[in-house]
N, CA, C and O atoms as a MOPAC input file, in Angstrom:
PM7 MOZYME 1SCF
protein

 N   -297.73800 1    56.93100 1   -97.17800 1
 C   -299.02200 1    56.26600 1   -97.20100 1
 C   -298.99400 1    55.05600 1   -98.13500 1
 O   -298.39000 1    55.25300 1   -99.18900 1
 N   -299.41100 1    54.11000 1   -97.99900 1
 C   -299.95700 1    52.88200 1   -98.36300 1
 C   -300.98400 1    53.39300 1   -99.96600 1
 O   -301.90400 1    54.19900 1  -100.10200 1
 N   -300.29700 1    52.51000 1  -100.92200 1
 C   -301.00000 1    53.01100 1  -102.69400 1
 C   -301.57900 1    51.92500 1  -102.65800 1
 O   -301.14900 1    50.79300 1  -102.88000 1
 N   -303.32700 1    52.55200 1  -102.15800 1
 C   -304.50500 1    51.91000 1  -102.52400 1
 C   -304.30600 1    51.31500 1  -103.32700 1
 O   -304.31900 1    50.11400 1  -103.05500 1
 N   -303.94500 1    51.74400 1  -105.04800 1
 C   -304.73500 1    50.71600 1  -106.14900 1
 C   -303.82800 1    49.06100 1  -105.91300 1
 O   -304.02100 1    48.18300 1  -106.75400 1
 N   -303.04200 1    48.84100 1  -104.92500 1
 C   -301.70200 1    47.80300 1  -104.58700 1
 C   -303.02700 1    46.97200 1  -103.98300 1
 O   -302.81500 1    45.76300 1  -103.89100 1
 N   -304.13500 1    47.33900 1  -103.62700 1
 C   -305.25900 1    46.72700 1  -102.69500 1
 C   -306.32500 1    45.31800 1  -104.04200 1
 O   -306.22600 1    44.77900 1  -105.14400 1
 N   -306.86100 1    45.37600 1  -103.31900 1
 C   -308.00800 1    43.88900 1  -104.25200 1
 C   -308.86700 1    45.35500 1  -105.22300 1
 O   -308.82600 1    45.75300 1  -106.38700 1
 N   -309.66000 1    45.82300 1  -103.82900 1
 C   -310.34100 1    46.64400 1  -104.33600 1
 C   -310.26800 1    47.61200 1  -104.21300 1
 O   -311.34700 1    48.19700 1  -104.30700 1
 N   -309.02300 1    48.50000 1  -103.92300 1
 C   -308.43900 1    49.63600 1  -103.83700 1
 C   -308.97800 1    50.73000 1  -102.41400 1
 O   -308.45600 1    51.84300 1  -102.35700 1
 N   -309.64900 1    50.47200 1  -101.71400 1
 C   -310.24000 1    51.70600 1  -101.04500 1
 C   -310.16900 1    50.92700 1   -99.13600 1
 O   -310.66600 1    51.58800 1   -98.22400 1
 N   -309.77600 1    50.10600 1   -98.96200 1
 C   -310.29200 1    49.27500 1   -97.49700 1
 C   -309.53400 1    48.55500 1   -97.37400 1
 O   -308.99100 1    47.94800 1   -98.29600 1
 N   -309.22500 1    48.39900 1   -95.82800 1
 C   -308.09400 1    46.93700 1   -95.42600 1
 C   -309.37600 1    46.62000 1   -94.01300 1
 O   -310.35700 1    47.32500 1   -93.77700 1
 N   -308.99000 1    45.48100 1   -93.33700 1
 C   -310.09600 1    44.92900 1   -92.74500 1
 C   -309.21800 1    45.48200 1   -91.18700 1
 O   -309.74100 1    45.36100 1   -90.07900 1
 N   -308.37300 1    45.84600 1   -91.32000 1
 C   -308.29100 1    46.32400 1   -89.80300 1
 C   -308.03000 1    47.70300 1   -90.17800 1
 O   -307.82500 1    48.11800 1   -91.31800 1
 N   -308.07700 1    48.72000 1   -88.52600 1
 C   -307.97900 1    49.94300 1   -88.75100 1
 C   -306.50500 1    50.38900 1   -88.56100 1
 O   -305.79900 1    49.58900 1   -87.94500 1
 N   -305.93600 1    51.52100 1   -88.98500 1
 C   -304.91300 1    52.10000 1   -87.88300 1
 C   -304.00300 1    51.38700 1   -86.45100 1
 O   -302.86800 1    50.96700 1   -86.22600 1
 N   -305.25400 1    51.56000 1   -85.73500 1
 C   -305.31700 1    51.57100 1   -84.62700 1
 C   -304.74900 1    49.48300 1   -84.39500 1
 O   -303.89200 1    48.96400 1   -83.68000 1
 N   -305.64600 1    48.94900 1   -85.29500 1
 C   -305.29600 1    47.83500 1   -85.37200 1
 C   -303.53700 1    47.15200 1   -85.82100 1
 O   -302.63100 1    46.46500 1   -85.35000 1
 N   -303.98500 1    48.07500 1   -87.27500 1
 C   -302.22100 1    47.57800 1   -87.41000 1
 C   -301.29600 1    48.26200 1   -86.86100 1
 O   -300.26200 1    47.95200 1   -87.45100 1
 N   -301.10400 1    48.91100 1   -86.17800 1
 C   -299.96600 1    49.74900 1   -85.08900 1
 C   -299.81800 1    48.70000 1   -84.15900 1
 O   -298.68400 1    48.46400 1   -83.74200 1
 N   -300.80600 1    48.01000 1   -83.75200 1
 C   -301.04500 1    46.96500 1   -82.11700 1
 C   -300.38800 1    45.78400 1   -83.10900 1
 O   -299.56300 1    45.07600 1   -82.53000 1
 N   -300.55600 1    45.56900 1   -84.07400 1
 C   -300.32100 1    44.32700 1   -85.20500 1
 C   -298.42300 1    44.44200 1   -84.45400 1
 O   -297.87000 1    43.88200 1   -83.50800 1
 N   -297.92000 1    45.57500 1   -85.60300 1
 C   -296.67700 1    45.48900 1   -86.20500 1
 C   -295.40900 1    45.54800 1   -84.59600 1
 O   -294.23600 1    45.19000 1   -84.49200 1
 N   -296.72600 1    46.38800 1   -83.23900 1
 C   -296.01100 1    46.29500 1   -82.38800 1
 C   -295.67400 1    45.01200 1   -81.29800 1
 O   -294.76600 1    44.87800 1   -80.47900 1
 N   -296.80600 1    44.15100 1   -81.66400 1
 C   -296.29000 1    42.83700 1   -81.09600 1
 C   -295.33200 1    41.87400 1   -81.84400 1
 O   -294.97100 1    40.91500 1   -81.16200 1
 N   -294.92200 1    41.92700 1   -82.91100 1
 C   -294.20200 1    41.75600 1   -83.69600 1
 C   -293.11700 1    41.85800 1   -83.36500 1
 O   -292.34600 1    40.91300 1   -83.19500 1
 N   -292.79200 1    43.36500 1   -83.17300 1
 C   -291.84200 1    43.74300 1   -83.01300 1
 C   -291.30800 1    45.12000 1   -81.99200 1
 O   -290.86500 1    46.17800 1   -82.44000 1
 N   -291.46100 1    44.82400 1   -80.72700 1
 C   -291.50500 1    45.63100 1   -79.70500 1
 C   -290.66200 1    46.54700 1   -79.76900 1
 O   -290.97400 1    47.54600 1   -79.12100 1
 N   -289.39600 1    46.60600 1   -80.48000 1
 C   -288.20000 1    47.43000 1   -80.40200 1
 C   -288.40600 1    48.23100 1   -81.52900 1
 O   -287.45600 1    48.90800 1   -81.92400 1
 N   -289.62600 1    48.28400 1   -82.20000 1
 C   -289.16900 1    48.97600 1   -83.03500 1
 C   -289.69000 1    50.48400 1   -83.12500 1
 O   -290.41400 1    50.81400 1   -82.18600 1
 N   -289.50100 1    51.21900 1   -83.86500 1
 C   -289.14500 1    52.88900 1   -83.71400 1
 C   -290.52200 1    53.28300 1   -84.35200 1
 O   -291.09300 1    52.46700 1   -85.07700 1
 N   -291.07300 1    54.51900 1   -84.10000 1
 C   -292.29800 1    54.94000 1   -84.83800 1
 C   -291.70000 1    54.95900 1   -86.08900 1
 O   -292.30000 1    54.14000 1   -86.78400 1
 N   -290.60300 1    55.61800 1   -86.86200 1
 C   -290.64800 1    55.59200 1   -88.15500 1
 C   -290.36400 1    53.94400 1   -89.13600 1
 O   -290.42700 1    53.77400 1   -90.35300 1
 N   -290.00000 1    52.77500 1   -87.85300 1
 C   -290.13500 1    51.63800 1   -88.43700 1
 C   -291.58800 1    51.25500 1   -88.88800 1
 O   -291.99000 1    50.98900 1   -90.02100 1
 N   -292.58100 1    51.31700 1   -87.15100 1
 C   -293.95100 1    51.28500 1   -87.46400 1
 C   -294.33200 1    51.88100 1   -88.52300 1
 O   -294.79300 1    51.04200 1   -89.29700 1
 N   -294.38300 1    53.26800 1   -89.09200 1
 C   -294.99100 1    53.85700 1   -89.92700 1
 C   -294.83600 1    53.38900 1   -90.93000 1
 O   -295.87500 1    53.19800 1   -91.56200 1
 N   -293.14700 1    52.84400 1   -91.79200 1
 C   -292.81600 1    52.37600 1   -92.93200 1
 C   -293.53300 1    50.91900 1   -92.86800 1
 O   -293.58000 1    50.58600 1   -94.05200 1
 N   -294.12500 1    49.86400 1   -92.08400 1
 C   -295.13800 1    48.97300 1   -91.90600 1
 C   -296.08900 1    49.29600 1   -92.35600 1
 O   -296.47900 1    48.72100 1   -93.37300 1
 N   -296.73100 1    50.18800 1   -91.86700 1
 C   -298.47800 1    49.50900 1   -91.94900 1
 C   -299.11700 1    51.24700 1   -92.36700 1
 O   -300.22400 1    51.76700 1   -92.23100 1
 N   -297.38500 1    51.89800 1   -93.08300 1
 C   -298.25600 1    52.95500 1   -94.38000 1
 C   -298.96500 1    54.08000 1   -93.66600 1
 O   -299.86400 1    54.58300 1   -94.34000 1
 N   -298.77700 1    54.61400 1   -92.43000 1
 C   -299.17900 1    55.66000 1   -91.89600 1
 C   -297.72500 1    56.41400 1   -91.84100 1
 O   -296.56400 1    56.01600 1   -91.93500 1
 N   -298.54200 1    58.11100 1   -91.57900 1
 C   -297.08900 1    58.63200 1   -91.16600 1
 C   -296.69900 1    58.29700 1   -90.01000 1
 O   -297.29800 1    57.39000 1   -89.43100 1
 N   -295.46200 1    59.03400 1   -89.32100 1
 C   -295.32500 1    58.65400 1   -87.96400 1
 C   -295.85500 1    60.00400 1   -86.80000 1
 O   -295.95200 1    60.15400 1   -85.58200 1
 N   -296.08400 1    60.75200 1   -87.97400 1
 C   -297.37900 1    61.34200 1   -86.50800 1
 C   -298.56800 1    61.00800 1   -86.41100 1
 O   -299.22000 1    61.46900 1   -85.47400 1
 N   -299.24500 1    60.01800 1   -87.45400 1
 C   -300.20200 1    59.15000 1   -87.09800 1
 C   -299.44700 1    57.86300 1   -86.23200 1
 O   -300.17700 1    57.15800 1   -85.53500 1
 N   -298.62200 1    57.70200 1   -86.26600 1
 C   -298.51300 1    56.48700 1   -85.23800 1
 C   -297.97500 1    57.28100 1   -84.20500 1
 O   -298.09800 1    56.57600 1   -83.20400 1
 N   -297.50900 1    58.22200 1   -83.91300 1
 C   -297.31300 1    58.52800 1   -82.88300 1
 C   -298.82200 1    59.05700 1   -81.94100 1
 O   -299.00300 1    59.15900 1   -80.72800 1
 N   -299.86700 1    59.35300 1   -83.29400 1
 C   -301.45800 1    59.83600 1   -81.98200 1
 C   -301.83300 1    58.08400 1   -81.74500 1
 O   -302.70300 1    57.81200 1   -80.91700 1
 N   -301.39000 1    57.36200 1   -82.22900 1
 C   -302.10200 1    55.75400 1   -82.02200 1
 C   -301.33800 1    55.37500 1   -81.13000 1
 O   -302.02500 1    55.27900 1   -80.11300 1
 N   -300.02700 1    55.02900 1   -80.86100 1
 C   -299.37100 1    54.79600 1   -80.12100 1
 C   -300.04200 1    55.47400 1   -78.62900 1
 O   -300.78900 1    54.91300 1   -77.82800 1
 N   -299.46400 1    56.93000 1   -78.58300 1
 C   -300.71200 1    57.48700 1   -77.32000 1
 C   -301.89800 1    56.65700 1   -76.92400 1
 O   -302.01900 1    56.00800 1   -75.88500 1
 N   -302.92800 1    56.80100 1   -78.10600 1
 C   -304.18500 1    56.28900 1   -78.11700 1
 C   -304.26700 1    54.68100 1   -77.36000 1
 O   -305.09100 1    54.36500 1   -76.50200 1
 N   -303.03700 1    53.66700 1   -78.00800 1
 C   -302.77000 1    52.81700 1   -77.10500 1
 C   -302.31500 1    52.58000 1   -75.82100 1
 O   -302.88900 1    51.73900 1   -75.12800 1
 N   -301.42900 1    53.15900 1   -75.43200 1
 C   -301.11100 1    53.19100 1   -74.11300 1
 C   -302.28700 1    53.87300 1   -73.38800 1
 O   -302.64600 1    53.20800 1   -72.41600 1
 N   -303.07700 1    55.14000 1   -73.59800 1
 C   -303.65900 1    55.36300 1   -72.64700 1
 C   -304.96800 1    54.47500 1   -72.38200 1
 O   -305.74800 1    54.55800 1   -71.43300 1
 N   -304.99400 1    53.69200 1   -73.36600 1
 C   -306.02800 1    52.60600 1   -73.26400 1
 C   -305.98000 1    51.03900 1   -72.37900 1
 O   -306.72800 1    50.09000 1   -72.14100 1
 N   -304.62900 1    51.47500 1   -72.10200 1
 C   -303.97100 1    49.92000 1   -71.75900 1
 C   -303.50700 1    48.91700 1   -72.49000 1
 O   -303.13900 1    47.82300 1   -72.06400 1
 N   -303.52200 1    49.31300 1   -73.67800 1
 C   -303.19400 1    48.17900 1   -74.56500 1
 C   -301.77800 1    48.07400 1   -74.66700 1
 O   -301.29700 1    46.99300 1   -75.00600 1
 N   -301.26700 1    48.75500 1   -74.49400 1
 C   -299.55300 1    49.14700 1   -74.56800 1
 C   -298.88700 1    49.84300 1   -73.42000 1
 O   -299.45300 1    50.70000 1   -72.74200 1
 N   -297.26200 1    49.30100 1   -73.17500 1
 C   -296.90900 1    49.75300 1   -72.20500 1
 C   -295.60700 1    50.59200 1   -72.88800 1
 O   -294.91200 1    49.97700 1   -73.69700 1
 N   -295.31900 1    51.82300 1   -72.60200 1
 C   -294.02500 1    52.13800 1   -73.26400 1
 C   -293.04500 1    52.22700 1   -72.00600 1
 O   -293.24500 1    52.53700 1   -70.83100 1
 N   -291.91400 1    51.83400 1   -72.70900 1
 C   -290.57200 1    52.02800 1   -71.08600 1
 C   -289.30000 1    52.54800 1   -72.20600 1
 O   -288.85400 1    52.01900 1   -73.22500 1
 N   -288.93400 1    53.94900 1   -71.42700 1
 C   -287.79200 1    54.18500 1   -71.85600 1
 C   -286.83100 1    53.66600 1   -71.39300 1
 O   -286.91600 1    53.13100 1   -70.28800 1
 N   -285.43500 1    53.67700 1   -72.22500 1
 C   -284.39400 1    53.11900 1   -72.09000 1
 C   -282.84800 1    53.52300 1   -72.85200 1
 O   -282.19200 1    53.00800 1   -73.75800 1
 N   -282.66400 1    54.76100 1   -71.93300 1
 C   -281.65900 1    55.15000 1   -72.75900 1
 C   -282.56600 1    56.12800 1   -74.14400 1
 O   -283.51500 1    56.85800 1   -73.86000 1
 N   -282.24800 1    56.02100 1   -75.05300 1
 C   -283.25300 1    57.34600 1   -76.48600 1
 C   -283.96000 1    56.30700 1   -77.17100 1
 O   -284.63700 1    56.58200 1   -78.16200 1
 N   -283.85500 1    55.00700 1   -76.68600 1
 C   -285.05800 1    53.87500 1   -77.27600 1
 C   -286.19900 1    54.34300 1   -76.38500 1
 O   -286.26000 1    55.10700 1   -75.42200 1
 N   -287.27600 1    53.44300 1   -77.20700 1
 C   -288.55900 1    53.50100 1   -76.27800 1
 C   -289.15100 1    51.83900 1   -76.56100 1
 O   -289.82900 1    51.71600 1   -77.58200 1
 N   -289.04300 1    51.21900 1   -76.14700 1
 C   -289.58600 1    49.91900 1   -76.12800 1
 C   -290.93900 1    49.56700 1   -75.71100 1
 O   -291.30600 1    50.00200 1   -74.62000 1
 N   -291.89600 1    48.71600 1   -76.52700 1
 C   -293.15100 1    48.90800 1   -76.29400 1
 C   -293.24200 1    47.21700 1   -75.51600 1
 O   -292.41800 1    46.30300 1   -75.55600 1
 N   -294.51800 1    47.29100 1   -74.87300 1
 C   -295.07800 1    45.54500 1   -74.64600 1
 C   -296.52500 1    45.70500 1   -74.47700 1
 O   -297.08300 1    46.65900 1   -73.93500 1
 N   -297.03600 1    44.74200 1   -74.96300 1
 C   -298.20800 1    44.48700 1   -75.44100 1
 C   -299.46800 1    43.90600 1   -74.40900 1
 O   -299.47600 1    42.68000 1   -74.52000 1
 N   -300.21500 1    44.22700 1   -73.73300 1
 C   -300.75300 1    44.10700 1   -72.94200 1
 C   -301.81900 1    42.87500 1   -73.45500 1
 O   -302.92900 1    43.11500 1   -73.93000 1
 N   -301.38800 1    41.83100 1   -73.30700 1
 C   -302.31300 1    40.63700 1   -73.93700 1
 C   -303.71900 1    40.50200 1   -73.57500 1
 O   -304.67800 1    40.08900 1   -74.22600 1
 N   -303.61500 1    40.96500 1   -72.33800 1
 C   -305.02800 1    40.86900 1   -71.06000 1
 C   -305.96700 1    42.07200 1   -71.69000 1
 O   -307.18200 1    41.93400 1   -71.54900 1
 N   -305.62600 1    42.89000 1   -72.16800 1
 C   -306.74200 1    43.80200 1   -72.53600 1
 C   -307.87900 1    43.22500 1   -73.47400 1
 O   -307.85400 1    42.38700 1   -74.37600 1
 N   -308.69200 1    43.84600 1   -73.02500 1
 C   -310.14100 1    43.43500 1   -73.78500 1
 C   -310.73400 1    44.13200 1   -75.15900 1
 O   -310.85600 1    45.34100 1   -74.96100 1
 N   -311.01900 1    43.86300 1   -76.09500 1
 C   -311.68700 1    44.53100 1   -77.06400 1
 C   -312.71500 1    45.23500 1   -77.00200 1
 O   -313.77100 1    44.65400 1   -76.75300 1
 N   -312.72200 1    46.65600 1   -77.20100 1
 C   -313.32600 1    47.80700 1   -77.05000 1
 C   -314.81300 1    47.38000 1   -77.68500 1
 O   -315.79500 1    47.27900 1   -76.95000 1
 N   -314.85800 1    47.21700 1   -78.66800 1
 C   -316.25800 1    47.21300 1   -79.59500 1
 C   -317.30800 1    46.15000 1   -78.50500 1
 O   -316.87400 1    45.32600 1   -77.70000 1
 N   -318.72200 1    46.46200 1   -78.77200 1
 C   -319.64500 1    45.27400 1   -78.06600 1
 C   -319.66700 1    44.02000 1   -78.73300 1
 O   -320.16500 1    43.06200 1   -78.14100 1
 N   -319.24600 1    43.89600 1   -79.76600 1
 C   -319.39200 1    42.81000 1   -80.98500 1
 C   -318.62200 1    41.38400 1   -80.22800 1
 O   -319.04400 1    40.22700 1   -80.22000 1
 N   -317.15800 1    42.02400 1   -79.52100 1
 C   -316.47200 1    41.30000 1   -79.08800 1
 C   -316.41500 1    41.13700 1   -77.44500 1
 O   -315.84000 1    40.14100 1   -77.00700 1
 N   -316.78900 1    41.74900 1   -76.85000 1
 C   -317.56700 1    42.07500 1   -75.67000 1
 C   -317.15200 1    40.35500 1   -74.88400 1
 O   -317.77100 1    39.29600 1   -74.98300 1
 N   -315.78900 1    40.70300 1   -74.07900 1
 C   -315.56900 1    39.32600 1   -72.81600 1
 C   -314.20000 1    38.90500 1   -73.85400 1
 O   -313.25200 1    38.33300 1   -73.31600 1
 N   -314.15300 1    39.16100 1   -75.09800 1
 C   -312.79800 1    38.62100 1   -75.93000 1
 C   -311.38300 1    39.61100 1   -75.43400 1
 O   -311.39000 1    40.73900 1   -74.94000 1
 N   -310.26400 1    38.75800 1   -75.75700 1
 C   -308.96000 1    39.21100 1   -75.20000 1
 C   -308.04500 1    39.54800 1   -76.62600 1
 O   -307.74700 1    38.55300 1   -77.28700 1
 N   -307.73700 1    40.44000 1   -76.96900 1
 C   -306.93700 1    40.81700 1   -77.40500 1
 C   -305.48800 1    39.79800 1   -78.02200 1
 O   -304.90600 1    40.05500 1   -79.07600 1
 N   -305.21800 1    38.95100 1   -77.34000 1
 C   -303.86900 1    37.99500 1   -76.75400 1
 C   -304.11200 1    36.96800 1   -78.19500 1
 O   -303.36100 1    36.98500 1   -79.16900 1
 N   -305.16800 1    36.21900 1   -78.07200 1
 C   -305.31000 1    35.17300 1   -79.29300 1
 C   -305.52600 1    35.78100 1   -80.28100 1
 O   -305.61600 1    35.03900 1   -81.25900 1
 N   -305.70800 1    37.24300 1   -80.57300 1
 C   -305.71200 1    37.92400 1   -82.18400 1
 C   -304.44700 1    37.82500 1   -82.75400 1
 O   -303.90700 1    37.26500 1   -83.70800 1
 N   -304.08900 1    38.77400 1   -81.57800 1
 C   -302.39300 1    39.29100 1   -81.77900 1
 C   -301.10300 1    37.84700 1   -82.01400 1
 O   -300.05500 1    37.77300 1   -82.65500 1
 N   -301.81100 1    36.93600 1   -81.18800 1
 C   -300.88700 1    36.10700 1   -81.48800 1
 C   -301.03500 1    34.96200 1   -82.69500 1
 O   -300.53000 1    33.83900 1   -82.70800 1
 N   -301.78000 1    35.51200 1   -83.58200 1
 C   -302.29600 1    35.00100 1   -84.97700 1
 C   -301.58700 1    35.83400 1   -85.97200 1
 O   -300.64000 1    35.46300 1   -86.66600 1
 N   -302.07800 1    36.85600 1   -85.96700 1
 C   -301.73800 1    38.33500 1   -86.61000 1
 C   -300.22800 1    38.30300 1   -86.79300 1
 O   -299.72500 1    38.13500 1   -87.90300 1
 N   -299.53400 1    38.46400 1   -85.71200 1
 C   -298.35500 1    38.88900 1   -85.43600 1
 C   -297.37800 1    37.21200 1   -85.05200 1
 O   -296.68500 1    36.85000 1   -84.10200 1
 N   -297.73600 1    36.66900 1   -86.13900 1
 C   -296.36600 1    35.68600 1   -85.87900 1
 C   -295.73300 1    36.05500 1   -87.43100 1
 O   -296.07100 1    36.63100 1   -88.46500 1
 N   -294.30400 1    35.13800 1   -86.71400 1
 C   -293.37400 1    35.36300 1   -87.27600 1
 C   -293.61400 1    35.77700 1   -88.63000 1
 O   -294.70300 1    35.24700 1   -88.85300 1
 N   -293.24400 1    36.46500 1   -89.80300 1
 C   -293.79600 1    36.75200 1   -91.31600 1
 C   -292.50300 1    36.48100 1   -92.03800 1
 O   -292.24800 1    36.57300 1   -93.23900 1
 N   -291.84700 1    36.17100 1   -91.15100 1
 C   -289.87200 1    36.47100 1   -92.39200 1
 C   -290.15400 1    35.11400 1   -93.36100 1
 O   -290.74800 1    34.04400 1   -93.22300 1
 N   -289.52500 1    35.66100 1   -94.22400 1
 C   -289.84000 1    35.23700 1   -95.52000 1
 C   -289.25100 1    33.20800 1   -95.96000 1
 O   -289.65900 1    32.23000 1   -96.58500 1
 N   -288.17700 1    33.61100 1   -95.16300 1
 C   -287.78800 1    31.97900 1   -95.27800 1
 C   -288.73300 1    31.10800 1   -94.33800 1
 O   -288.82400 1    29.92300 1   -94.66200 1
 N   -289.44700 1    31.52300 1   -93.22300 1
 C   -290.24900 1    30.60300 1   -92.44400 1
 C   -291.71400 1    29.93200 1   -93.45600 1
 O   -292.44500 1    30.54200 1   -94.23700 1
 N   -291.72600 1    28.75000 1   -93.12100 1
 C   -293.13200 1    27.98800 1   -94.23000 1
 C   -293.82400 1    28.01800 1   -92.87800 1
 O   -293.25900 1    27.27500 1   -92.07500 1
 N   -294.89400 1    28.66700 1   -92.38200 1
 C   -296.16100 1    28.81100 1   -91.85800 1
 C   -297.09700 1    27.35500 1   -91.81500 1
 O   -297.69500 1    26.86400 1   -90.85800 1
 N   -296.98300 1    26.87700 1   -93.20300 1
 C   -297.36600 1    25.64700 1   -93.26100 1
 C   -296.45500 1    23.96400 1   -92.75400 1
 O   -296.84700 1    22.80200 1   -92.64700 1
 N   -295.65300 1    24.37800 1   -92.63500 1
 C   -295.14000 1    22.99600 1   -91.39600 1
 C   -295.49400 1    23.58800 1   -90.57100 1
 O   -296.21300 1    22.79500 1   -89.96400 1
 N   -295.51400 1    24.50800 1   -90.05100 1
 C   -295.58100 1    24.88700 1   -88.72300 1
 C   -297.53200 1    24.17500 1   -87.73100 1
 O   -297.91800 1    23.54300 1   -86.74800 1
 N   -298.01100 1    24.84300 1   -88.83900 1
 C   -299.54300 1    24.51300 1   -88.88600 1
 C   -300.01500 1    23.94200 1   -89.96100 1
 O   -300.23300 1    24.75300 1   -90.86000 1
 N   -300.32000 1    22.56100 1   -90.27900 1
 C   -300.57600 1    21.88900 1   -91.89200 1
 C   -302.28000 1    22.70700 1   -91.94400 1
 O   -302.94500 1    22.73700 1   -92.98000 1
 N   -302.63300 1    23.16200 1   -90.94600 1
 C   -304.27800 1    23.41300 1   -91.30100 1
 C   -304.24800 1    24.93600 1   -92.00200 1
 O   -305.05600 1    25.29400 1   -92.85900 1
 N   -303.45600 1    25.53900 1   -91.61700 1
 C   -302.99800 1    27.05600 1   -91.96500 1
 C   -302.68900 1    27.35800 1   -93.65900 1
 O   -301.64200 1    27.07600 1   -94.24100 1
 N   -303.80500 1    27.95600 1   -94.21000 1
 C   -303.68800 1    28.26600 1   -95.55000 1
 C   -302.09800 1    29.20000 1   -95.60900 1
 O   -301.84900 1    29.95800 1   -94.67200 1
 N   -301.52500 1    29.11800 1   -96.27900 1
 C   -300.26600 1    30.03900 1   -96.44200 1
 C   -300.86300 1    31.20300 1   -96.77700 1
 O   -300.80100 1    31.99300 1   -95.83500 1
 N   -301.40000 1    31.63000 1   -97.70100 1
 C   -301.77400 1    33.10700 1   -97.77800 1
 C   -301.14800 1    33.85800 1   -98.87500 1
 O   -300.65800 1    33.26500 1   -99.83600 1
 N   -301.14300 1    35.02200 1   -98.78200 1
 C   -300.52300 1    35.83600 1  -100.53200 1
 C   -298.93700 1    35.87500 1   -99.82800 1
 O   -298.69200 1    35.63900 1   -98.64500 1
 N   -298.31500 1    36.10200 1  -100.49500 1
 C   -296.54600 1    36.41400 1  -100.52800 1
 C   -296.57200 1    37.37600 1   -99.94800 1
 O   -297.59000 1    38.04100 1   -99.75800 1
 N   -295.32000 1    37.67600 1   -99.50300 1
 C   -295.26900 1    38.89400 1   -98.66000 1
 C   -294.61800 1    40.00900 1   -99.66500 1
 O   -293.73500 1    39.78000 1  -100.49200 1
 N   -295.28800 1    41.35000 1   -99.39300 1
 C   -295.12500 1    42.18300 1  -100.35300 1
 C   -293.37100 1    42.07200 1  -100.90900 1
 O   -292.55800 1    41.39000 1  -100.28600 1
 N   -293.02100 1    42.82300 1  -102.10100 1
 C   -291.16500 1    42.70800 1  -102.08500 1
 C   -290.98600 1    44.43300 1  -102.35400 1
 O   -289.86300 1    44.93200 1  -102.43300 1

């Protein structure tokens, strides 16, 4: 699990679970529930009920391959909540989930794009 007091205000992150599982898996499609889990601080039998939870929602497609399981990200899906009601999923994820490796500057890339905090070490 993820050590709250590492937080601003120790108790809340602005997405859920459910969110950063969809985060870390467009990111990175190949990667393994116990990669996901060491991400985004759940165990991996919580990412393994989210993972479910995604695919049977449409948000995710899993395809085996050999003892991999490779995920893809269903861009077209729509956001569940009414708040967002007609929004696509596709322009979050592809905000969220770009590149994070540490030598890339974010800022050539986009001069309007605040850089943001460091990435944890």
């Amino acid at each position: 699990m993820t050590d709250s007091a590492n937080r601003p205000d120790g108790s809340w992150t602005l997405l859920t679970g459910h969110g950063h599982v969809l985060v870390e898996i467009a990111r990175n499609p190949r990667a393994r529930i116990r990669d996901i889990s060491a991400v985004v601080g759940l165990t991996e039998r919580t990412v393994q009920a989210i993972v479910a939870d995604l695919d049977a929602a449409g948000y995710l497609t899993r395809t085996r391959t050999g003892r991999r399981t490779r995920y893809s990200v269903n861009r077209d899906s729509m956001f569940r909540h009414e708040a967002q009601e007609g929004l696509r999923v596709g322009p979050f994820l592809a905000l969220l989930a770009q590149n994070t490796d540490p030598g890339d500057n974010p800022t050539e890339a986009d001069p309007h794009r605040s850089p943001g905090p460091p990435p944890p070490s």
